[in-house]
N, C-alpha and C positions, 0 to 999 in steps of 0.2 A: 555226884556221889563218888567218895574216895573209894577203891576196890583195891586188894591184894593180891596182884595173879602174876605169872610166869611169862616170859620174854622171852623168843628163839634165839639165841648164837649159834654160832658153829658152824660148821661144813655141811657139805650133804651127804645125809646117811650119819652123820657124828653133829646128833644137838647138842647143845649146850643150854642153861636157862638160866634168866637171875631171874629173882624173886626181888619184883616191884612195886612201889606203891603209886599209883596211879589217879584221875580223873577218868572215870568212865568212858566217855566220851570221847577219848585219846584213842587210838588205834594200840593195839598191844604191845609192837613195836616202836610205838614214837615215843612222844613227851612222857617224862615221868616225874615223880615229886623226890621219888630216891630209891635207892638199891636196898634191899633188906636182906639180900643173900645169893647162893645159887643152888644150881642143884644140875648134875651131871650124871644121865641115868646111865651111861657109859664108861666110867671110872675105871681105870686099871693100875693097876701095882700101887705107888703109892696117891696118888689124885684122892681128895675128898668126893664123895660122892655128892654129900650134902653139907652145906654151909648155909647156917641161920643166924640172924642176931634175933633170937625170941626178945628180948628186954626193947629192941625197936620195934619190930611187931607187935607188941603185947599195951606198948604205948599207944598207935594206931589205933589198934582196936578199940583200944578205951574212946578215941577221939571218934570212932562212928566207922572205920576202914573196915570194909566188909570182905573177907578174904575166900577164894575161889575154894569150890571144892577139892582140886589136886591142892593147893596151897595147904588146905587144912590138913589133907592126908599125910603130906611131908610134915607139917609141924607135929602130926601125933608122931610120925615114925624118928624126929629129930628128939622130939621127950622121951621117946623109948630108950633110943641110943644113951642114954645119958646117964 
């Protein structure tokens, strides 16, 4: 099963995430099928906080990509922003 969920970057104490599309069965951090974004819940001055491609998500999804509960939660709050 394809899945939509978050991937750690960054330093310690300063995460960083992309938004991945995956194989289940991958470990969070390894293999992935591609990047659909990030999201930086630490953003200051000008840094985006969130960066989405909704038009690549929105294709996945149609393809069966089942996307994590935080995933979903940032895609409402990326619609909001908009």
């Amino acid at each position: 099963m394809v899945v939509i969920r978050l991937a750690r970057q960054g330093a310690v104490h300063r995460p960083k995430y992309r938004v991945t599309v995956a194989d289940r069965r991958f470990a969070s951090t390894g293999r992935f099928i591609e990047v659909v974004g990030y999201y930086n819940p630490f953003a200051r001055g000008t840094e985006k906080a969130l960066d989405l491609k909704m038009d690549r998500i929105d294709e996945w999804i149609k393809k069966g990509a089942q996307p994590t509960k935080r995933v979903k939660s940032l895609m409402k709050k990326a619609q909001e922003s908009k």
